[in-house]
C-alpha positions, -999 to 999 in steps of 0.1 A, spaced: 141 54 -131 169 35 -117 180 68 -100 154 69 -75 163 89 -45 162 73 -11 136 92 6 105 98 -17 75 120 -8 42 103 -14 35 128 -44 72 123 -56 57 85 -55 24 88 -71 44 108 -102 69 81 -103 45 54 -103 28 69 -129 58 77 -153 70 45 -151 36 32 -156 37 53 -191 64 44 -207 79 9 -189 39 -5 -180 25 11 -216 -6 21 -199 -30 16 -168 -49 -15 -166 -87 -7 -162 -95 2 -125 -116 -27 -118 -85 -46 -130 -68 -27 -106 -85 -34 -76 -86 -68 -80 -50 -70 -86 -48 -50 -52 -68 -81 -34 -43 -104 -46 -14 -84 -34 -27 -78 -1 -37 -115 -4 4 -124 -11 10 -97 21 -16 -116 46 2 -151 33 36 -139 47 21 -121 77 1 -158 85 33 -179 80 58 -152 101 36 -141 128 13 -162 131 8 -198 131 10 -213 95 43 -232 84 59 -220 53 53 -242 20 86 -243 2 73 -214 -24 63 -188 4 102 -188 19 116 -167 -13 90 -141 -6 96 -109 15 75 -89 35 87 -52 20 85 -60 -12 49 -76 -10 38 -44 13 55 -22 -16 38 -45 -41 5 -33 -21 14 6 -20 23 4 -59 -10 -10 -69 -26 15 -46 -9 45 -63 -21 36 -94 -55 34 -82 -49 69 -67 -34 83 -100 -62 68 -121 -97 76 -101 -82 113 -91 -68 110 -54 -38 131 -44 -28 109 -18 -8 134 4 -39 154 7 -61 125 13 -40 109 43 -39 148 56 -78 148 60 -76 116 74 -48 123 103 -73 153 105 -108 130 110 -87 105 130 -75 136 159 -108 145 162 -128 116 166 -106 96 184 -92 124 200 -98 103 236 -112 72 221 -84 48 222 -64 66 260 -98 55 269 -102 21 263 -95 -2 290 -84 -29 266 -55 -10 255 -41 -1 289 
């Protein structure tokens, strides 16, 4: 596993996650465990997002933390959802660049709060 490669496709990353996840991580936890261990990441994510951008100090035990690894922290735990409940993830966000071009095809050139 050490020998990951420095680009990685997101189905090179969902395989990963998932081999790593069967013979470092043993198994999968439970997908309701899953989610709620997603909450908490994205939780850790907002906490440095707050504190660097916007206008919350930093308490002594949030300056270690990094803002990758807490964002990779989010995409790992996502993956596995993905793996677990089914989703190919490539083909998912493909549909969704797909729903986005068409129904905000104008949408957001349009908005005068954006200009």
């Amino acid at each position: 596993m050490s020998d990951i490669k420095s680009e990685i496709t997101i189905s090179e990353a969902q395989e990963l996650v998932d081999q790593w996840i069967k013979t470092v991580g043993v198994r999968y936890f439970n997908e309701l465990t899953n989610m709620t261990i997603l909450m908490e990441e994205v939780g850790e994510m907002a906490r440095i997002m707050a504190r660097t951008y916007g206008e919350q100090s930093f308490k002594e035990s949030d300056k270690d933390k990094n803002l990758g690894d807490e964002m990779a922290d989010v995409l790992w735990v996502l993956i596995c959802l993905a793996n677990q409940t089914g989703v190919d993830l490539t083909e998912a966000l493909r549909r969704n660049f797909e729903k986005k071009n068409i129904r905000d095809k104008d949408r957001h050139r349009n908005n005068e709060k954006l200009k």
